[in-house]
SERO-4910 file (N, C-alpha, C, O; in steps of 0.05 Angstrom, whole numbers):
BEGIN
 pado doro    nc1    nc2    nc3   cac1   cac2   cac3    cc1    cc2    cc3    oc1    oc2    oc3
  Unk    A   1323    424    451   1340    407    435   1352    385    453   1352    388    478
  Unk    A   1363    361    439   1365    341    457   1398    333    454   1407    337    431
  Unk    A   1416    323    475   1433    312    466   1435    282    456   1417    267    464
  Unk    A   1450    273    444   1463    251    436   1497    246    441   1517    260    439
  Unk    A   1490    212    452   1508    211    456   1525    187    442   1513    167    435
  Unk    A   1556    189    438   1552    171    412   1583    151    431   1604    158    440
  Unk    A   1567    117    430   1585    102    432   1602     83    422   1597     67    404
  Unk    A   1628     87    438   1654     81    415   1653     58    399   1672     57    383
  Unk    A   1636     36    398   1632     12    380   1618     23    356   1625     12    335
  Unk    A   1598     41    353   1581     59    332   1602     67    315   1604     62    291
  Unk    A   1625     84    335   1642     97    315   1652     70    298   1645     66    275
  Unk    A   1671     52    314   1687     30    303   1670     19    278   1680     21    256
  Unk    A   1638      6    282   1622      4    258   1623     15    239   1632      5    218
  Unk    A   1613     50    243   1612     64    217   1643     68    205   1642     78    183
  Unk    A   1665     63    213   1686     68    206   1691     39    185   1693     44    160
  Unk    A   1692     21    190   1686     -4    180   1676     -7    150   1688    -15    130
  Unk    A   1653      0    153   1643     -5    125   1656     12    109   1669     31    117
  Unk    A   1651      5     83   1665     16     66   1649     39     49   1659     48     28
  Unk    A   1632     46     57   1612     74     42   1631    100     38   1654    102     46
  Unk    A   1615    122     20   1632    137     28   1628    165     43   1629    188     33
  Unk    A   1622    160     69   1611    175     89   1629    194     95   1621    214    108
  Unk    A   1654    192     89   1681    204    101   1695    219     81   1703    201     65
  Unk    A   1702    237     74   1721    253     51   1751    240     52   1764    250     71
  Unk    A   1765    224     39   1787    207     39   1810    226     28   1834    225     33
  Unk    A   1791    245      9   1822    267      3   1824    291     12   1841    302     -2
  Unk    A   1817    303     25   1815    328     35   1826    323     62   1815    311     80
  Unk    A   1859    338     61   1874    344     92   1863    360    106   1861    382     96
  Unk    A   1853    356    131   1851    363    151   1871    376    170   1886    359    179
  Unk    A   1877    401    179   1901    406    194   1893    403    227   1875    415    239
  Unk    A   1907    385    237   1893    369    262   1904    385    291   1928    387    296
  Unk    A   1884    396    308   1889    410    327   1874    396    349   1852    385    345
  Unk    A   1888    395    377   1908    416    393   1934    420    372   1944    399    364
  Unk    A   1946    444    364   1970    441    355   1995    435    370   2017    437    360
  Unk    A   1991    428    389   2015    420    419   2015    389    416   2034    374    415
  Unk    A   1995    384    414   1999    356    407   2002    338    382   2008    314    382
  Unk    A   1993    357    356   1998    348    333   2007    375    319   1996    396    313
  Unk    A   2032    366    316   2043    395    308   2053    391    274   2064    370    267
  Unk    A   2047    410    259   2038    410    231   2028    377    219   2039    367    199
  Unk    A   2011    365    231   1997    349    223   1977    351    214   1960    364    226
  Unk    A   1969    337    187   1940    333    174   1929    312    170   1945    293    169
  Unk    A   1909    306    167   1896    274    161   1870    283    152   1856    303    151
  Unk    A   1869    255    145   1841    250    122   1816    250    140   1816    236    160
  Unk    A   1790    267    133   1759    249    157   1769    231    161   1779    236    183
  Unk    A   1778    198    151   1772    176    154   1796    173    186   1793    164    209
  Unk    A   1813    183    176   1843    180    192   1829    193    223   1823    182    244
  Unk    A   1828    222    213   1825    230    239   1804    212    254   1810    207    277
  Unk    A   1773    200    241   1751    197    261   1767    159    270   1756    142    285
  Unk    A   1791    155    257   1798    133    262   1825    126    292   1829    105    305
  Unk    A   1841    164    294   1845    176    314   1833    179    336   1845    178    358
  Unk    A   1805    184    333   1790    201    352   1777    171    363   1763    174    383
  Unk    A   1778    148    355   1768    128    361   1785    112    381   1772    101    398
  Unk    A   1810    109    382   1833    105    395   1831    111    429   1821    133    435
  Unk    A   1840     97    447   1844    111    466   1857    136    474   1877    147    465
  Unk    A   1838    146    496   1851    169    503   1879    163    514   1882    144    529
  Unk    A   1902    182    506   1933    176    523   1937    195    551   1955    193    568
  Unk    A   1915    214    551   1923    238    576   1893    238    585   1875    247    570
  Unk    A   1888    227    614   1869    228    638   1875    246    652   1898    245    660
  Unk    A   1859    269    659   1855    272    680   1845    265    706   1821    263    710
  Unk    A   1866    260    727   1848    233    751   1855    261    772   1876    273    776
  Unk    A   1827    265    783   1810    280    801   1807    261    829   1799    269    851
  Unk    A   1815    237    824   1805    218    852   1836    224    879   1830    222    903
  Unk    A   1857    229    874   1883    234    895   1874    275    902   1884    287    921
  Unk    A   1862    283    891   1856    314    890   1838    316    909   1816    305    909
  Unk    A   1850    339    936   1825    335    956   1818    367    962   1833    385    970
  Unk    A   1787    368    955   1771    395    956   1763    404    981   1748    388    993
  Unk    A   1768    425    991   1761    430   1017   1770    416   1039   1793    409   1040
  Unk    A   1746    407   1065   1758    390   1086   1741    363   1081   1734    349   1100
  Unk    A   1735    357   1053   1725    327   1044   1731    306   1067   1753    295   1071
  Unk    A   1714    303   1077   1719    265   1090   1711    246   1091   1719    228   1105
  Unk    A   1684    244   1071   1669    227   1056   1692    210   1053   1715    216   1058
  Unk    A   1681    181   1041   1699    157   1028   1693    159   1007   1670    168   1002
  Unk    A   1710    153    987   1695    148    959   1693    120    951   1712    105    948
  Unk    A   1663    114    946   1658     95    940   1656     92    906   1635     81    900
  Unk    A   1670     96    889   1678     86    864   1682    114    845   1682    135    858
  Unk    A   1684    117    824   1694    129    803   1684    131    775   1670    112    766
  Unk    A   1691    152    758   1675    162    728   1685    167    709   1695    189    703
  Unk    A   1684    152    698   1707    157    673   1695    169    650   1678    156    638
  Unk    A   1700    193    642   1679    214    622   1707    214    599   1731    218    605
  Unk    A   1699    209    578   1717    223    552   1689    240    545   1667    238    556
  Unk    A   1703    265    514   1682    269    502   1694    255    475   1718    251    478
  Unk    A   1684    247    450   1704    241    421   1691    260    403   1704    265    382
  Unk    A   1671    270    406   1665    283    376   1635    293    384   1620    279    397
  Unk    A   1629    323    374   1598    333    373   1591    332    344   1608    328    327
  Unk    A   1568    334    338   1558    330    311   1542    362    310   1534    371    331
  Unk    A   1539    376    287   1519    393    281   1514    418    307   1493    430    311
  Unk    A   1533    421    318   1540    449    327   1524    466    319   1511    459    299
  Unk    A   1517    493    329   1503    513    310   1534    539    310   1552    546    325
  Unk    A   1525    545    285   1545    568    280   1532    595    289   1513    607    279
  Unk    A   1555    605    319   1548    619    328   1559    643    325   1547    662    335
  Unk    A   1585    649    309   1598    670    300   1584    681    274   1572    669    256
  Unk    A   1589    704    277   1588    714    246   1601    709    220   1589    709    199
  Unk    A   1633    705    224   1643    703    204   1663    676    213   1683    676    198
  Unk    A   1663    657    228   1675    635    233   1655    615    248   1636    621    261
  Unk    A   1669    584    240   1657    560    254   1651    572    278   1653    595    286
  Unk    A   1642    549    290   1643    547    326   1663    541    341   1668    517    340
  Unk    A   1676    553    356   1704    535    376   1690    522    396   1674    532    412
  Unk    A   1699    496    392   1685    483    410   1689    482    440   1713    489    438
  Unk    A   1685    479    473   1699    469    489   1681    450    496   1660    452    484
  Unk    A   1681    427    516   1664    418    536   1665    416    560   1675    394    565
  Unk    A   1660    428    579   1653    424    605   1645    403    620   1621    395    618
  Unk    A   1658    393    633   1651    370    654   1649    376    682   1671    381    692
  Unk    A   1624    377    702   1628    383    726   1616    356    740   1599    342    729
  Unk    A   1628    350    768   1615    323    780   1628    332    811   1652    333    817
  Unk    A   1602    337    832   1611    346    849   1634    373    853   1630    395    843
  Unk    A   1651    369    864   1672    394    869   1689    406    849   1697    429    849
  Unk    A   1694    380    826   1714    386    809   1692    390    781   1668    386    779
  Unk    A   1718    403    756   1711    409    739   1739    405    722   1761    401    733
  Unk    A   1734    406    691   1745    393    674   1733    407    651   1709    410    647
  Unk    A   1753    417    635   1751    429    605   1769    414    586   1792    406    589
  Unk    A   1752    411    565   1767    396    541   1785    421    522   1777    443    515
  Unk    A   1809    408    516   1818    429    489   1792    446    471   1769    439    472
  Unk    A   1801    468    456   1781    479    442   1791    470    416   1815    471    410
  Unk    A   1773    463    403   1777    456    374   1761    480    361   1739    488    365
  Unk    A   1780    488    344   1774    519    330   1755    504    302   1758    483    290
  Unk    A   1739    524    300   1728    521    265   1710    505    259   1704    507    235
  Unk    A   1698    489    271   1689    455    266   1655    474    278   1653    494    294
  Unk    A   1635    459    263   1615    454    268   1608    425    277   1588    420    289
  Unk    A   1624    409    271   1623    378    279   1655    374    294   1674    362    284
  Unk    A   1653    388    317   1690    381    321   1702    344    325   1688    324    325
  Unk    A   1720    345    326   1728    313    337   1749    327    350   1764    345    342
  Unk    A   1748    304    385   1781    310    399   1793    294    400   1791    283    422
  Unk    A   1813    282    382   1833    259    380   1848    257    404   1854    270    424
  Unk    A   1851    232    393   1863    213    422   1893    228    446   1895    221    469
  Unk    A   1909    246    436   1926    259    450   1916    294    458   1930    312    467
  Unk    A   1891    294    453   1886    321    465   1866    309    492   1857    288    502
  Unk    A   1866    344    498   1857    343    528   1832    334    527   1817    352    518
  Unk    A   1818    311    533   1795    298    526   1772    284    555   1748    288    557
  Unk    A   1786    273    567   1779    248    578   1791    251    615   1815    254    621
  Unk    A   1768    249    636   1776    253    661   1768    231    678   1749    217    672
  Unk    A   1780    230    697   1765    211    726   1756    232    747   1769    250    757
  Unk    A   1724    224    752   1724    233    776   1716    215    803   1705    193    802
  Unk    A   1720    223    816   1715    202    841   1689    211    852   1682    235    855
  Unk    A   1674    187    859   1640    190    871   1634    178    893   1633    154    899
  Unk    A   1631    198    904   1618    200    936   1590    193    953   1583    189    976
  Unk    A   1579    193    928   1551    196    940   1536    170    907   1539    179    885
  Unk    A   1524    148    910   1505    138    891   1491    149    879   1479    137    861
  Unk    A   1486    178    885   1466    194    867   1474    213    857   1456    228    850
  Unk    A   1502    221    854   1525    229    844   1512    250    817   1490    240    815
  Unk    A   1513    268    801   1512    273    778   1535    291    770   1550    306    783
  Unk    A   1532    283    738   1560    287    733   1545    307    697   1532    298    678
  Unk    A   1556    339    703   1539    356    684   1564    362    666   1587    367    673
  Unk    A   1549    360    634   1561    368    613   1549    387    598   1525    385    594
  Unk    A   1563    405    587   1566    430    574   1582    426    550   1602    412    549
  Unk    A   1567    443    520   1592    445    502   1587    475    501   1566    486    506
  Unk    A   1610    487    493   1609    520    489   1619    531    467   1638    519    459
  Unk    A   1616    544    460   1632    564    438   1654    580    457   1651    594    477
  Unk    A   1681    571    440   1697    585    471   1697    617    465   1705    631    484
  Unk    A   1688    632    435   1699    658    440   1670    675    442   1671    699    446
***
């Protein structure tokens, strides 16, 4: 199976038109609950959330691993915003989603979004990191998981 990866002008497009790709009445109860606390919104609202800049980076580039003394020659800016078509791996519940980010030394986990076969991580959850790159041939590996 292959991934896809989906960029943020696609979202801004499909949000745009006026079809009705999006369920406009059905509340959504929107999680991390730390960051949206008894909040709900509409598909349209949330994928219009999740389109927004991220407000909380994690920056990995002042963080020093071991006895590093490489220079770093530039930096990576990874969000994730949304998986599509998940497989349902529980028996009797969605998928909780996480994603995994590794790039060299460091690593990075996104909030878990409970229940979603298609999760979205809106703009105030744990989403979006820097890492700093050492080497031009650098790779930077992603994972989504079922967290339970």
């Amino acid at each position: 199976s292959g991934v896809n990866f989906c960029v943020k002008t696609t979202v801004f497009d499909a949000l745009d038109d006026e079809s009705d790709r999006y369920d406009s009445t059905r509340l959504i109860k929107i999680v991390p609950s730390y960051a949206y606390r008894n909040r709900r919104m509409t598909e349209k609202e949330l994928f219009k959330e999740m389109a927004t800049n991220s407000e909380n980076w994690e920056d990995f580039r002042q963080k020093t691993v071991g006895d590093r003394d490489e220079e770093m020659i530039g930096s990576l800016h990874a969000e994730v915003l949304a998986c599509y078509g998940l497989p349902k791996l529980d028996k009797f519940t969605n998928t909780d989603a996480v994603c995994y980010f590794v790039c060299g030394p460091y690593a990075f986990a996104t909030d878990v979004i409970d229940g979603f076969c298609s999760p979205v991580w809106p703009s105030k959850s744990r989403r979006a990191c820097i890492f700093p790159l050492f080497y031009a041939y650098q790779e930077l590996y992603v994972g989504v998981f079922d967290d339970d």
